[in-house]
DONUGU-923825 format. One line per 2 residues: number of its first residue (from 0); their letters; for each residue x, y, z of C-alpha. Coordinates in steps of 0.05 Angstrom, whole numbers, plus 5000, padded with zeros to 4 digits. Each point is the difference from the previous one (the first is absolute). Example, Ala and Ser with C-alpha at 12.3 -4.5 7.8 and 13.67 -1.06 7.14 Angstrom:
BEGIN
0	AS	5246,4910,5156; 5027,5069,4987 $
This chain:
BEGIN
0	XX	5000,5000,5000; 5053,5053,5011 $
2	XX	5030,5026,4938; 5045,5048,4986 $
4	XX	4977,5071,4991; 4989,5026,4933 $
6	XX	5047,5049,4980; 4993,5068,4968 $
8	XX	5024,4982,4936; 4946,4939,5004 $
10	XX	4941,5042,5021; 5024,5053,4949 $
12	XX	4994,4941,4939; 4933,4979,5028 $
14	XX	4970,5065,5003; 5027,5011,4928 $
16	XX	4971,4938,4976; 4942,5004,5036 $
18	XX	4987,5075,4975; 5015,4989,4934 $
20	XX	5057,5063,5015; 5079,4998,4978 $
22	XX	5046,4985,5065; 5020,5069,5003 $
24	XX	4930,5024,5004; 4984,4954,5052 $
26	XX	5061,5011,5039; 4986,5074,4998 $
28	XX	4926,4985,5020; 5019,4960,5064 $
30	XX	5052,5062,5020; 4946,5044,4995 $
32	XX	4947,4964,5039; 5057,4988,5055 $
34	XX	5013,5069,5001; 4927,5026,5003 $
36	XX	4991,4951,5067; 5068,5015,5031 $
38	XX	4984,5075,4994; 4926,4993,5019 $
40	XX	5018,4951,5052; 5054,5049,5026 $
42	XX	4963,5057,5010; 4952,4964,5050 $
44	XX	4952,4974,4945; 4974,4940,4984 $
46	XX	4997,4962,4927; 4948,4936,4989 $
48	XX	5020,4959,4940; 4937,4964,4985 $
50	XX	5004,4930,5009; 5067,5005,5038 $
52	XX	4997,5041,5058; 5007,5063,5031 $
54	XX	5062,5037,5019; 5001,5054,5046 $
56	XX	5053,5040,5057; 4980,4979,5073 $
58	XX	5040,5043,5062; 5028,4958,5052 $
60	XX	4998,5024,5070; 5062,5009,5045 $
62	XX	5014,4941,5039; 5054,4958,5033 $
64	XX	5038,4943,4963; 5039,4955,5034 $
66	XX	5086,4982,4960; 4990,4927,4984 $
68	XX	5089,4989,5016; 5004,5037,5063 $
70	XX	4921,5001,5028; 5001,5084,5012 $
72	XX	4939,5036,4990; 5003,5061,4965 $
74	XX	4943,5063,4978; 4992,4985,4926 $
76	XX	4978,5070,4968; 4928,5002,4957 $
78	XX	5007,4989,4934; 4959,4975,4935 $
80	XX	4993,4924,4968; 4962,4993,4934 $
82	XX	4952,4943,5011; 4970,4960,4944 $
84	XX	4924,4967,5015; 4993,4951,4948 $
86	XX	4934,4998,4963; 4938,4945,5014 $
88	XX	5003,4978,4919; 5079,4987,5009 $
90	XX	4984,4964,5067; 4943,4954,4965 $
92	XX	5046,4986,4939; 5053,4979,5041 $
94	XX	4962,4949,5047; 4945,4980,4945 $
């Protein structure tokens, strides 16, 4: 069941051949779509790819983490995480 994941080269040849679209224009496609969520996703937006998911910036609280090696807690500042909630049709394809 594991496999490895597909490349960006591969996923750029499928979405070619599955667009009926030259490599180049499908490479440039997939740069542009990861650029529109990155920047979206960045500014504290969110981006739903139908059938796939939704992407979006979440803010993480303050809080104490403990050094796996030595045991010491230590104040970890707030900060940001993008957080991907994967969509019901992927879900059902994947256990169907």
């Amino acid at each position: 069941m594991t496999q490895k994941p597909m490349t960006k080269t591969q996923l750029v040849a499928a979405l070619a051949e599955a667009t009926d679209l030259d490599k180049a224009s499908a490479n440039r496609a997939l740069e542009a779509l990861t650029d529109i969520v990155t920047q979206t996703v960045a500014e504290g937006g969110a981006v739903t790819l139908p059938g796939l998911g939704k992407f979006a910036c979440r803010a993480r609280p303050e809080r104490m983490v403990r050094n796996p090696s030595t045991g010491e807690q230590i104040q970890k500042p707030a900060d940001r995480v993008a957080k991907v909630t994967i969509a019901k049709a992927l879900k059902d394809v994947i256990n169907a």
